[in-house]
DRENKOLTOR-468639 format. One line per field, with one value per residue (C-alpha): x, y, z. Coordinates in pm, 1 decimal, decimal comma. Example, Ala and Ser with C-alpha at 12.3 -4.5 7.8 and 13.67 -1.06 7.14 Angstrom:
east <- (1230,0:1367,0) $
north <- (-450,0:-106,0) $
up <- (780,0:714,0) $
//
This chain:
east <- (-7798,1:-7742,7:-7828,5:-7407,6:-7336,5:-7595,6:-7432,6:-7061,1:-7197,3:-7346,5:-6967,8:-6834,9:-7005,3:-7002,8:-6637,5:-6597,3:-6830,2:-6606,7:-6327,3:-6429,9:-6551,3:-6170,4:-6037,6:-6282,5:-6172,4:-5824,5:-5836,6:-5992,2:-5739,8:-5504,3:-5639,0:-5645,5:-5267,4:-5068,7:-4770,9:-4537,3:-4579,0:-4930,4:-4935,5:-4772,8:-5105,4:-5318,3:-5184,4:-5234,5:-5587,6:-5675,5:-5505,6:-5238,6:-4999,1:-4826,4:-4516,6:-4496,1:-4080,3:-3888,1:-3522,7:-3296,6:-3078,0:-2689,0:-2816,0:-3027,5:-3366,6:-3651,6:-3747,5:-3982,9:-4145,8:-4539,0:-4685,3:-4805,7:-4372,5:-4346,5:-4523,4:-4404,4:-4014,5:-4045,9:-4231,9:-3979,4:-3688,3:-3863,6:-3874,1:-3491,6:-3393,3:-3583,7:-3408,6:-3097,4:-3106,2:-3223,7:-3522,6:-3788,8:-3633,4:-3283,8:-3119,8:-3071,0:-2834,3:-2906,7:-2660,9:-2697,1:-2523,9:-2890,4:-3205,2:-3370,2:-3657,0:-3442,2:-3411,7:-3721,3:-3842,4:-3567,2:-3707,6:-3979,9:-3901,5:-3754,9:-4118,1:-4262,7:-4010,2:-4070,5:-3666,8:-3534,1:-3374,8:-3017,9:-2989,7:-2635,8:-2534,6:-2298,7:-2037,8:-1969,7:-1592,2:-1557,4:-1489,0:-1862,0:-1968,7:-1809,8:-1988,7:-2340,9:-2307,1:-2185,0:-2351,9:-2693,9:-2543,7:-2602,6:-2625,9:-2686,5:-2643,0:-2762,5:-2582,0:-2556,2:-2269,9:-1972,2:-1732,0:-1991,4:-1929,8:-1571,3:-1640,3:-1881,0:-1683,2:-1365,1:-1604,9:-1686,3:-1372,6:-1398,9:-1769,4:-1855,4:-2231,8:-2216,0:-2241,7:-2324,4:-2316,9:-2540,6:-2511,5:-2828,0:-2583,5:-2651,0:-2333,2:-2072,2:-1880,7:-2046,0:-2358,7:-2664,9:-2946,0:-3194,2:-3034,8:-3101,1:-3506,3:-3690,7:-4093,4:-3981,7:-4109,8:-4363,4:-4623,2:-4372,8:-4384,7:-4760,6:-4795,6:-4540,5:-4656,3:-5048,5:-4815,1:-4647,9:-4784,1:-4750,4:-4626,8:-4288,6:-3913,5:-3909,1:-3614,2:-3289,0:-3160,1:-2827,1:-2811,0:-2443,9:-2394,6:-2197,4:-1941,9:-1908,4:-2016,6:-2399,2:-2692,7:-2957,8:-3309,9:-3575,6:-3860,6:-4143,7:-4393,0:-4633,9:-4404,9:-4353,4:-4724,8:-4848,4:-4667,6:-4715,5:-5140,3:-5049,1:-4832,2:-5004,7:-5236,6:-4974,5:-4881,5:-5035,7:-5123,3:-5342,3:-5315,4:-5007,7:-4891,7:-4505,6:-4313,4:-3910,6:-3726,8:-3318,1:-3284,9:-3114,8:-3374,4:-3112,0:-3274,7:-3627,3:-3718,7:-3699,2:-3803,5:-4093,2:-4180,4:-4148,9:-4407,7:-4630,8:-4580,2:-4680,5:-4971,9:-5103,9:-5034,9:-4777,0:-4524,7:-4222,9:-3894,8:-3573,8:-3330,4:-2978,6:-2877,4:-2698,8:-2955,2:-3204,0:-3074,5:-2988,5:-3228,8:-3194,4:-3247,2:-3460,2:-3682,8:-3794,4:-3815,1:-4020,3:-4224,3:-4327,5:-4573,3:-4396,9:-4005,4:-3895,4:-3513,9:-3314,3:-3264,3:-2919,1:-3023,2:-3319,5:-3054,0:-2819,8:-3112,5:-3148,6:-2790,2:-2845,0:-3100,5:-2948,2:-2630,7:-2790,8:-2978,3:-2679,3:-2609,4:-2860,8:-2752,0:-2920,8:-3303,2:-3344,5:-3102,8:-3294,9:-3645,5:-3492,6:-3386,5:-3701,0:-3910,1:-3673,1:-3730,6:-4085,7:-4026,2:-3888,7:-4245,5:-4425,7:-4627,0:-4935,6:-5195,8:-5109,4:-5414,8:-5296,4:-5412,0:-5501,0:-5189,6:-4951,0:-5180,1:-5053,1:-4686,8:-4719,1:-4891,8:-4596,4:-4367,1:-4477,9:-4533,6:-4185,9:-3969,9:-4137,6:-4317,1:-3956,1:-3839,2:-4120,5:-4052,7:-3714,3:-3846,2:-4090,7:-4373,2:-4580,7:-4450,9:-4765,3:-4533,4:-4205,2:-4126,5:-3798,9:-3655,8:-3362,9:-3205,3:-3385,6:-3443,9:-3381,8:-3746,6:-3586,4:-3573,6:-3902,2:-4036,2:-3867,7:-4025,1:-4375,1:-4355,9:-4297,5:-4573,2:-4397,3:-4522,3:-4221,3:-4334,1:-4116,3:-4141,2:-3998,4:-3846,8:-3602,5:-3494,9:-3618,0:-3962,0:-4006,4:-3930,6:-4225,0:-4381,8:-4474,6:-4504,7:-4668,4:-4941,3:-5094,4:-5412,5:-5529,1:-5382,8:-5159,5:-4862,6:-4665,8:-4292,0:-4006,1:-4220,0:-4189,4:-4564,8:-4851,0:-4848,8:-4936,4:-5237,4:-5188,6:-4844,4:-4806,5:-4568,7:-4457,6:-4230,4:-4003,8:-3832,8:-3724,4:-3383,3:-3170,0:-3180,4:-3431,9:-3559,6:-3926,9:-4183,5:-3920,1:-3751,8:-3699,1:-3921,7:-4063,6:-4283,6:-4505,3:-4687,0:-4704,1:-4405,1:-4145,6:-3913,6:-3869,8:-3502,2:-3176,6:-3096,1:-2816,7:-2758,3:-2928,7:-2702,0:-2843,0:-3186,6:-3216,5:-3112,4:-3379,4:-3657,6:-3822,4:-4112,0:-4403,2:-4722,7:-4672,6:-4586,1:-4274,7:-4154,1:-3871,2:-3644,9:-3566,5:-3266,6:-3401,5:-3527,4:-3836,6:-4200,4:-4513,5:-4637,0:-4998,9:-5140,5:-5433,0:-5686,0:-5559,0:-5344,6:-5023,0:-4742,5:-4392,7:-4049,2:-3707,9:-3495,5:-3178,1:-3021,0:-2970,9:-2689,7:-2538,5:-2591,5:-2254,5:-2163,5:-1956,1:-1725,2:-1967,5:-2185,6:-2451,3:-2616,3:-2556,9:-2797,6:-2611,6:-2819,1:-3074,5:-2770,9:-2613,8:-2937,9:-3027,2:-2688,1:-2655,8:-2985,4:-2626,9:-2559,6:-2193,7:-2190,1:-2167,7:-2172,1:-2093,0:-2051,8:-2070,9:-1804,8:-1729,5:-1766,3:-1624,9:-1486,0:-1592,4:-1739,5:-1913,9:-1745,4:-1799,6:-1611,2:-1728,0:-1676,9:-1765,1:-1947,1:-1691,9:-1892,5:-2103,7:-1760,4:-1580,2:-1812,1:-1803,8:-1430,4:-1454,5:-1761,4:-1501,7:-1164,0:-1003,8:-813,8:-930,0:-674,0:-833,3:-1044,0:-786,0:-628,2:-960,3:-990,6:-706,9:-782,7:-861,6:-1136,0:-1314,7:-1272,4:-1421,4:-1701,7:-1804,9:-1750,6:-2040,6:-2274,6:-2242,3:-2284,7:-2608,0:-2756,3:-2595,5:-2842,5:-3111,8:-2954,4:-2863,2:-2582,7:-2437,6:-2540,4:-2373,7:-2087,1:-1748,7:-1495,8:-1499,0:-1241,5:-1257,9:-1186,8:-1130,7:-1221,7:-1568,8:-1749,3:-1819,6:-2016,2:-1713,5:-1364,2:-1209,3:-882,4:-1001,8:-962,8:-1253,1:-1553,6:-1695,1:-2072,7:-2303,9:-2470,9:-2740,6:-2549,8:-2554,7:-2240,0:-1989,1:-1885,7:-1646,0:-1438,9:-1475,0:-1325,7:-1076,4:-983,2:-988,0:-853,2:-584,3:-852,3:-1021,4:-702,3:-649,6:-972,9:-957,5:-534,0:-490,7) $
north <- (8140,1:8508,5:8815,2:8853,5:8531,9:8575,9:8860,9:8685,4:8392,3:8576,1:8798,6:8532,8:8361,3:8669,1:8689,2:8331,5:8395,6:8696,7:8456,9:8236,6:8472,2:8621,5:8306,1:8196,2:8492,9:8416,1:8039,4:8189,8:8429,6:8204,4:7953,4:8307,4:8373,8:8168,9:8449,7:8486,6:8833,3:8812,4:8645,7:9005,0:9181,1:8952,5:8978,6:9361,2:9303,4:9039,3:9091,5:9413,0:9362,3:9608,8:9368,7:9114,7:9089,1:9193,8:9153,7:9262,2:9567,0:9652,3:9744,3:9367,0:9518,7:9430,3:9585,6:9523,7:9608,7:9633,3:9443,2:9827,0:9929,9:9563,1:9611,2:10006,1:9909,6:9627,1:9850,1:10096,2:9852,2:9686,8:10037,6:10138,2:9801,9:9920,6:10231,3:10060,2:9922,8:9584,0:9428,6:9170,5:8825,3:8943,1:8764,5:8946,0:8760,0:8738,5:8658,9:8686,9:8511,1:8550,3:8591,7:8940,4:9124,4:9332,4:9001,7:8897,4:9259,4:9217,8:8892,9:9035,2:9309,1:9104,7:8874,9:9225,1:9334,3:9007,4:8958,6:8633,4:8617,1:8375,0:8331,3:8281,1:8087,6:8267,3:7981,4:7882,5:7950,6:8208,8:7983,0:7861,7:8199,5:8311,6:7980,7:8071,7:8415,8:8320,4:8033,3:8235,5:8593,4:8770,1:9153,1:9259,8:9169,6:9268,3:9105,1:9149,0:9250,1:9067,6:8980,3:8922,2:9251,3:9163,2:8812,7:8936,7:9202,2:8969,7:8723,9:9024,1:9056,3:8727,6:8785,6:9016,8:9050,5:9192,5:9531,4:9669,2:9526,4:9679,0:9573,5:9590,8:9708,0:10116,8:10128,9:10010,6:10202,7:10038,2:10118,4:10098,1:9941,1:10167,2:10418,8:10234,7:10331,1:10491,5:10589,8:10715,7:10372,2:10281,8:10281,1:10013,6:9816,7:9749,9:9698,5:9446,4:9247,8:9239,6:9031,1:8795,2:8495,2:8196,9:7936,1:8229,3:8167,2:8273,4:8203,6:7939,0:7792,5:7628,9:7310,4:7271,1:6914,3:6660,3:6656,3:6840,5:7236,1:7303,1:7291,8:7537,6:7453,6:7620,9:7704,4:7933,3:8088,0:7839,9:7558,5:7723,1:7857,2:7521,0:7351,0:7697,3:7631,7:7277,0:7330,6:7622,3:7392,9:7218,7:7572,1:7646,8:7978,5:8267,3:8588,8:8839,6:8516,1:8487,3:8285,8:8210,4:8191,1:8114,9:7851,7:8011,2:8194,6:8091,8:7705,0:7650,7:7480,3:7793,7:8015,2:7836,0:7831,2:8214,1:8267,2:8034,0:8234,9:8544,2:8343,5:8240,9:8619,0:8494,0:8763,4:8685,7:8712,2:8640,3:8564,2:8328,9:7992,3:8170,8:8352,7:8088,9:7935,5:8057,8:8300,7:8560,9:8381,8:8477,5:8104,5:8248,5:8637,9:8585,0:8285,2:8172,1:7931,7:7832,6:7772,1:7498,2:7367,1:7079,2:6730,6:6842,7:7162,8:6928,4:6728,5:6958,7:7121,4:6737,9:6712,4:7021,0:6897,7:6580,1:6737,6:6940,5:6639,8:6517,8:6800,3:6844,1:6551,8:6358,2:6333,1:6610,5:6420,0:6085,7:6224,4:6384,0:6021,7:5864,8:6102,1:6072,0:5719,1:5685,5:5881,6:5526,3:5349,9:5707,9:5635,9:5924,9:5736,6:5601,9:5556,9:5543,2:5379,4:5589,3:5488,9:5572,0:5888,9:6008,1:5938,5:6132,7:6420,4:6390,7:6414,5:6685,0:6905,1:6902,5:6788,1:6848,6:7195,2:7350,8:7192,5:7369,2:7704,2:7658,2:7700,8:7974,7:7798,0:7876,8:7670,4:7427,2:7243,1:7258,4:7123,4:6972,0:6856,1:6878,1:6539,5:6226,0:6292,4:6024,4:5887,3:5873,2:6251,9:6290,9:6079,0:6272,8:6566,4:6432,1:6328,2:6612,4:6858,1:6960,3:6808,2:6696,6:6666,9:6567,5:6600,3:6549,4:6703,3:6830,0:7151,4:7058,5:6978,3:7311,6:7177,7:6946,5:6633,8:6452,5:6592,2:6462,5:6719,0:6782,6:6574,3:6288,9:6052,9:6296,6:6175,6:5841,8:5888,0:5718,2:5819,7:6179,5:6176,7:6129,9:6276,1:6661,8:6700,8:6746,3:6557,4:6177,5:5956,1:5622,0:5386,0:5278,5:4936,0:4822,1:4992,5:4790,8:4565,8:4647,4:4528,9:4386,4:4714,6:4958,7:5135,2:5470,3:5768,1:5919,9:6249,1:6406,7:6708,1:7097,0:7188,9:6988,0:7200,0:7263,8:7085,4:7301,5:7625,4:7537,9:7172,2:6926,5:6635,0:6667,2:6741,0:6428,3:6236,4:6304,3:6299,7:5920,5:5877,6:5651,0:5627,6:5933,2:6120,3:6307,8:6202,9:6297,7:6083,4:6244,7:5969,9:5814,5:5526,2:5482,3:5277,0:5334,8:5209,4:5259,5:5338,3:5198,8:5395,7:5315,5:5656,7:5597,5:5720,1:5772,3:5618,2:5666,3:5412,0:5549,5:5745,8:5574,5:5719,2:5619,0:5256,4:5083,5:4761,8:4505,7:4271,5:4014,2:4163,0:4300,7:4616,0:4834,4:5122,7:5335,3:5627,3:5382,3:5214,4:5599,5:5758,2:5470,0:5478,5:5855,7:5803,4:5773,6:6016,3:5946,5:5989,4:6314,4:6242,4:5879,3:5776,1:5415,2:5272,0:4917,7:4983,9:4702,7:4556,2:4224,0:4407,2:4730,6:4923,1:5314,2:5649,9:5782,9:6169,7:6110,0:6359,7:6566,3:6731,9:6341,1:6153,8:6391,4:6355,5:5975,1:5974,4:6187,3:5920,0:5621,2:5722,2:5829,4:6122,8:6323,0:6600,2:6608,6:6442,5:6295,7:6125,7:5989,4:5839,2:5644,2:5524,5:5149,3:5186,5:5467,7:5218,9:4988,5:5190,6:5256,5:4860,7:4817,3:5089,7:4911,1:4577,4:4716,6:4826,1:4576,0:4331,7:4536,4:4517,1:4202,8:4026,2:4188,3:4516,4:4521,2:4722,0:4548,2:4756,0:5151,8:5423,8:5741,6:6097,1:6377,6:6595,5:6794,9:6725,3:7080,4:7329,5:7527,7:7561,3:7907,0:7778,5:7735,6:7350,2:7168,7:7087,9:6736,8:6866,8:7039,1:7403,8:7177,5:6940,5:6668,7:6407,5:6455,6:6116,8:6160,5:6400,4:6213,0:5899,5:6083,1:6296,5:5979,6:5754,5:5684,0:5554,9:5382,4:5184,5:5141,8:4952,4:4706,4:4685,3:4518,4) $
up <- (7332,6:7439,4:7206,0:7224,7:7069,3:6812,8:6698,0:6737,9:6536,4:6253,3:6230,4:6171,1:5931,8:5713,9:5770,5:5647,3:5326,4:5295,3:5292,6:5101,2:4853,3:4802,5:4781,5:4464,3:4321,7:4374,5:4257,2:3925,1:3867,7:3894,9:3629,5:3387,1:3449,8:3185,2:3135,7:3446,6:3512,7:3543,3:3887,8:4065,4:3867,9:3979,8:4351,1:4292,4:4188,1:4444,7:4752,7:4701,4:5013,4:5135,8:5253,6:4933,4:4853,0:5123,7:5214,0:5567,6:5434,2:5556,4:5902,5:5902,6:5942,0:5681,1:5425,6:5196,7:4824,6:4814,6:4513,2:4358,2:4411,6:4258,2:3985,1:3910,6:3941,9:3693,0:3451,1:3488,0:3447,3:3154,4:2969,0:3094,1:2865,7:2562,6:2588,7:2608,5:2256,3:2363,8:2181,6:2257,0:2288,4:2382,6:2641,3:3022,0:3309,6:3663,9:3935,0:4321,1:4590,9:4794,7:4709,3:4676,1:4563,3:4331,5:4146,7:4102,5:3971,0:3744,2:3603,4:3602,0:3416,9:3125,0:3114,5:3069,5:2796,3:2621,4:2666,5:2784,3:3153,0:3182,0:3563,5:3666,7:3936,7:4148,6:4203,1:3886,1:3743,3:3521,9:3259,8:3266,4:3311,7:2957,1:2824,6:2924,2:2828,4:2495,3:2442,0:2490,4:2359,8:2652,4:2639,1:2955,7:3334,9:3680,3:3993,1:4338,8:4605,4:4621,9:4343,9:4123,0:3905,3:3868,9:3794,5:3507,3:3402,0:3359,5:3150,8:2902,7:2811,7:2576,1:2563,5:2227,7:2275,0:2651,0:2657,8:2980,9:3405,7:3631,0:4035,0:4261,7:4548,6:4579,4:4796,1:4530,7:4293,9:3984,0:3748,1:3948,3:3860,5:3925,9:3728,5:3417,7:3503,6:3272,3:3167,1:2862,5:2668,3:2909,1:2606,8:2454,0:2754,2:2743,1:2381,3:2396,3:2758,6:2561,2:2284,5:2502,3:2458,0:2676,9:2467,6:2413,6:2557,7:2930,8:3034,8:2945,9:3297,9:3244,9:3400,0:3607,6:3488,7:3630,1:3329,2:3018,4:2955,8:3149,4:2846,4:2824,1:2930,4:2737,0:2959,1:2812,2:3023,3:3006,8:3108,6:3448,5:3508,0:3494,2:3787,5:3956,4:3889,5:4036,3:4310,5:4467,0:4638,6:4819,6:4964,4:5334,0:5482,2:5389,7:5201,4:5380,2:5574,4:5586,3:5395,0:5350,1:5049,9:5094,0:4822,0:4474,3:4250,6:3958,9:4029,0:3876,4:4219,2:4390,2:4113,7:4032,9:4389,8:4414,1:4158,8:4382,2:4683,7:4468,2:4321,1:4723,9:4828,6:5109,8:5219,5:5087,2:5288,2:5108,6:5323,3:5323,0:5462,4:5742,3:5855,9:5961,0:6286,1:6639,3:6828,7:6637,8:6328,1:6023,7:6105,8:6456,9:6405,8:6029,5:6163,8:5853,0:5758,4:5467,6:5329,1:5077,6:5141,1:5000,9:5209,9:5289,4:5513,5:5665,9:5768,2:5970,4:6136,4:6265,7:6341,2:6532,7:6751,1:6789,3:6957,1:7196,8:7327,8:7375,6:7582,8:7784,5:8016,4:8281,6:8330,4:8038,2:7810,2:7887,8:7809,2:7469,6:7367,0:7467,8:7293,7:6995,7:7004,1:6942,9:6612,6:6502,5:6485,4:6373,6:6075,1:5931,8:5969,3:6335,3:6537,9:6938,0:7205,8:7551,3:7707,9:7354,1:7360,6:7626,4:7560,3:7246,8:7415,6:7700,8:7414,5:7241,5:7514,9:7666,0:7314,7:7008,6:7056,5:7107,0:6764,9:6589,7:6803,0:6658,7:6343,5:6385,2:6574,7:6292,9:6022,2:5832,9:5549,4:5422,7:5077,0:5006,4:4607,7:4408,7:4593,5:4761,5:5161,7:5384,3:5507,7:5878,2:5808,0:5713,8:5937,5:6257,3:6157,2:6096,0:6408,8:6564,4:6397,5:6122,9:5779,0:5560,6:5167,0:4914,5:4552,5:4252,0:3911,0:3666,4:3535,7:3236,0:3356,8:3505,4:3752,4:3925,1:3798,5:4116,2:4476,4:4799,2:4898,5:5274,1:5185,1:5363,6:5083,4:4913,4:5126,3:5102,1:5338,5:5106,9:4754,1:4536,3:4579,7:4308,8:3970,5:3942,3:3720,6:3343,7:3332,0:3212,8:3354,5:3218,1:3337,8:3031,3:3128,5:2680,7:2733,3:2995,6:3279,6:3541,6:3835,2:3828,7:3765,5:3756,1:3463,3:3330,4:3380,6:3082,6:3105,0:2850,6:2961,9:2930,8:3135,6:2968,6:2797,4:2426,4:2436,8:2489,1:2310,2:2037,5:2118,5:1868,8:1994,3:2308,2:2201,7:1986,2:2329,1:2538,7:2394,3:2230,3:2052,8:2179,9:1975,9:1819,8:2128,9:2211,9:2583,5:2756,5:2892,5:3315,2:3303,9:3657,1:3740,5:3929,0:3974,4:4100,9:4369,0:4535,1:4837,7:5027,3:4878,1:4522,4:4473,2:4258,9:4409,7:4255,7:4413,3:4243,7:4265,2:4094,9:3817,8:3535,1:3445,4:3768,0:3769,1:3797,8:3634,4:3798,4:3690,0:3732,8:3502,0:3793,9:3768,5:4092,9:4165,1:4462,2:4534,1:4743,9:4916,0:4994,9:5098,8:5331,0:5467,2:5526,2:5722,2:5996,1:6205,5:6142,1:5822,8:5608,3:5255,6:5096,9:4723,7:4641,3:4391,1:4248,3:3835,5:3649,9:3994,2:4170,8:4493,0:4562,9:4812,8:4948,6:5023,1:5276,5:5454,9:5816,5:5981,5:6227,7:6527,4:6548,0:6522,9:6747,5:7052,8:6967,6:7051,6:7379,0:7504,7:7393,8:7526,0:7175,8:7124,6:6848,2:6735,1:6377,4:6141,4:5916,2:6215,1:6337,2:5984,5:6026,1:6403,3:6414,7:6674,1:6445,4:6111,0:6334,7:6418,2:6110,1:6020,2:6255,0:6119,1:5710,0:5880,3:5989,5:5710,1:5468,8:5533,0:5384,4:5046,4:4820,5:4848,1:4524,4:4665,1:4995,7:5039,9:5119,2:5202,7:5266,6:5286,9:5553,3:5391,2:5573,8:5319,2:5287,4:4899,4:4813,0:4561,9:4555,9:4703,6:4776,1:4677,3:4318,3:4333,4:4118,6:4274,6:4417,7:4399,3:4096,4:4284,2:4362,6:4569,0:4340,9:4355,6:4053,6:4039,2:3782,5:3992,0:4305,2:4115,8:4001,2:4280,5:4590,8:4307,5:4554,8:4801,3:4595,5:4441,7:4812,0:4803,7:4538,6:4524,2:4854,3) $
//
């Protein structure tokens, strides 16, 4: 060995002992922070970055807060509401249609003020938006561009404890948000952050519901900070590493994820949903290591690739498909043999790298929650380099009980993952008619909530005592199931509030039989139906680009998708696609008949019309039935 590599080796094993040595320090800090806030001041003590929030600004170039701005703004912030009149405890609204740095520092800013923060989210009517602010006595708000100030503005008019609206948008004609600033009770500020304790309110996230007016979850700092010590590990990457963040801060998934990315001392660029794709997207100029997304997004981006195989044509188009194909058998722990070696290699050389340039090239897990993703999902991205973990929670849970983690057995495809650590699960099956192991999920641990503010009704609902402990009742229904090391993984089976009844008397769970069967290409969204009738059947919302080059291939006109839904070739079609996955379910189970809408389920509709899905893209049931009623008397009248 040469006097050169000597030297090289001994570099870098100081630089690694260096490493390592930050990284101790960093893993205690993180154990020591148990109020919100103190994850930015341990970043600034730890690893200060100079790039920590950033954002792209009117002219789309970056820019970005470092964690010293960070910290200074929300100081500043938190004094400009004390000398507003407000005092500790007071509630403070958030709304933004996209994420931003100026809304975290204004979160921030309330943790540091010991006030309360009330995200909004920015869809909701403006009848729920007087409800929240009401309901929590709201007496301030910061939002940003867009008709966001109006919206609030209209909703203080019947709202008697908002006083004042500030917008993070310098370039409108309303208050501005910096100009509330202030240093004048900076003294204020740090007497009252050294009494903020962790068990204290944090923050009241109003769940959007699937009926009735949302209820306000109770989170206190501690509640979040644990599944942010728990989670962080499941994070990849290394201090100033990039990270994206498009999901809404208003959802604890996101939020709580935020704090994690502060907590690992990733780079943090907020960005929106239609800003990732394309070449000049925000996934391939940021190259992050990191994002967390919802099932739904997951699949487009597969819908996406999927098309341009079809594109591609010929020998290309052929080798796409085959390489596709051998996603089908993928499983983790797949050991090949020479020859299916060198398939995969083939594969990934010429197929799967560019899907993971797509996204960045650099990208070492993504994270997906707030609905169940199909395994065929998962499993097509696993396959192609790009870990897929899934976990699972509720708002009220802060949000993460369970979630798969990138150890070799942290990770189960078609589970939520194991149990984070500090949280009990049980599986509660004395209420109802289960299937054998299965029942309702009941969690006890430091990040359930306190109940919802104002609302003992629904407070005396969730929550059951069991040997002297209070657990609260998530309202799905799940089992555990184990791996073959032992390691308990969780699998949801359904909502219990969603089970349908039949006529027969047979319970009906149909988010397994919708998620399996949106696995499709062909199919969009799907919600199964059949309460109180003798068969199960399905409305389905085909999906229009995968149907529309379906017709071209087969010789069928397609002039628009609610003609296509009545063509007797396309019903046909989609005959064949529920006759093949109908056999996976029981006879009782299997969906008879189906109806083709040619209307999109949305989060919102410009046109003011109600909407089929919650902000987190959960079915409304209720207004489904009632708005397809026609389709579905179709159904069961004939």
């Amino acid at each position: 060995m040469s006097k050169f590599t000597n030297l090289a080796l001994v570099d870098y094993i100081f630089k690694q002992l260096h490493y390592i040595s930050i990284q101790t320090k960093i893993d205690q800090t993180i154990m020591a922070a148990e109020r919100l806030f103190d994850f930015i001041y341990d970043q600034q003590k730890n690893h200060p970055l100079e790039k920590s929030l950033g954002r792209k600004d009117d002219n789309g170039k970056w820019m970005f807060y470092s964690t010293g701005s960070i910290i200074e703004q929300a100081e500043k912030a938190a004094s400009g509401l004390i000398g507003l009149g407000l005092d500790k405890g007071d509630r403070v609204a958030i709304s933004s249609y996209k994420n931003s740095p100026e809304w975290t520092i204004m979160d921030l800013a309330c943790q540091m003020s010991g006030m309360v923060s009330i995200p909004l989210y920015p869809t909701i009517s403006s009848r729920e938006y007087e409800f929240v602010l009401n309901n929590s006595q709201t007496k301030m708000a910061f939002c940003g561009p867009g008709d966001l100030y109006e919206k609030l503005q209209k909703a203080k008019l019947n709202t008697p404890s908002l006083d004042k609206i500030f917008s993070f948008d310098e370039n409108s004609s309303h208050p501005y948000w910096k100009d509330m600033f202030s240093s004048e009770h900076a003294d204020q500020v740090e007497e009252i952050k050294k009494a903020v304790h962790p068990d204290d309110l944090a923050t009241i996230i109003y769940t959007s519901g699937t009926t009735g007016n949302p209820k306000g979850v109770m989170l206190t700092h501690r509640n979040i900070a644990h599944v942010v010590h728990e989670t962080v590990p499941v994070l990849p990457g290394k201090p100033g590493d990039n990270a994206l963040s498009f999901l809404p801060l208003c959802h604890i998934f996101e939020r709580a994820v935020s704090f994690g990315l502060i907590c690992k001392n990733l780079s943090v660029h907020f960005t929106g949903t239609d800003n990732l794709g394309g070449d000049d997207g925000d996934l391939k100029s940021v190259k992050p290591v990191f994002f967390s997304t919802v099932p739904r997004l997951l699949e487009k981006v597969y819908e996406s690739i999927y098309n341009k195989g079809l594109a591609l044509g010929g020998t290309k188009e052929k080798l796409f498909f085959w390489a596709l194909g051998l996603t089908d058998t993928y499983t983790l722990e797949q050991d090949h043999s020479f020859v299916d070696g060198l398939k995969w290699k083939v594969a990934d050389k010429l197929i799967f790298s560019k899907w993971r340039e797509a996204l960045g090239g650099n990208v070492q897990a993504i994270v997906t929650g707030a609905a169940a993703c199909p395994v065929k999902i998962m499993r097509v991205f696993c396959a192609a380099g790009i870990p897929i973990r899934e976990g699972y929670g509720l708002t009220e849970t802060s949000p993460t009980l369970t979630v798969n983690t990138l150890d070799d057995d942290g990770v189960m495809l078609g589970t939520v993952g194991p149990v984070i650590k500090g949280v009990d699960l049980i599986i509660d099956s004395s209420e109802g008619e289960y299937k054998e192991d299965e029942g309702e999920i009941l969690a006890f641990g430091p990040n359930v909530t306190q109940g919802y503010y104002e609302n003992p009704e629904a407070n005396a609902a969730i929550f059951k005592m069991i040997d002297g402990k209070k657990w609260f009742r998530t309202g799905d229904i799940g089992k555990f199931v184990e791996s073959k090391k032992g390691r308990k993984f969780l699998k949801i089976t359904d909502r219990k509030k969603e089970l349908l009844k039949t006529s027969g008397g047979k319970y009906v769970a149909p988010a397994p039989i919708e998620n399996r069967m949106r696995e499709s290409f062909f199919i969009e969204q799907m919600m199964v139906i059949g309460e109180k009738q003798k068969f199960v059947s399905a409305l389905i919302v085909p999906a229009p680009e995968a149907l529309k080059d379906w017709c071209l291939n087969n010789d069928i006109e397609f002039t628009s998708l609610a003609d296509a839904c009545n063509n007797e070739k396309v019903n046909a079609h989609y005959q064949e696609i529920i006759n093949g996955y109908n056999p996976e379910f029981s006879h009782i189970e299997q969906i008879k008949k189906f109806k083709l809408l040619p209307v999109e389920w949305l989060p919102l509709h410009e046109d003011g019309a109600t909407a089929e899905l919650t902000p987190t893209q959960k079915l409304k049931r209720r207004v489904i039935r009632e708005k397809f009623g026609y389709a579905i008397d179709e159904i069961y009248n004939v």
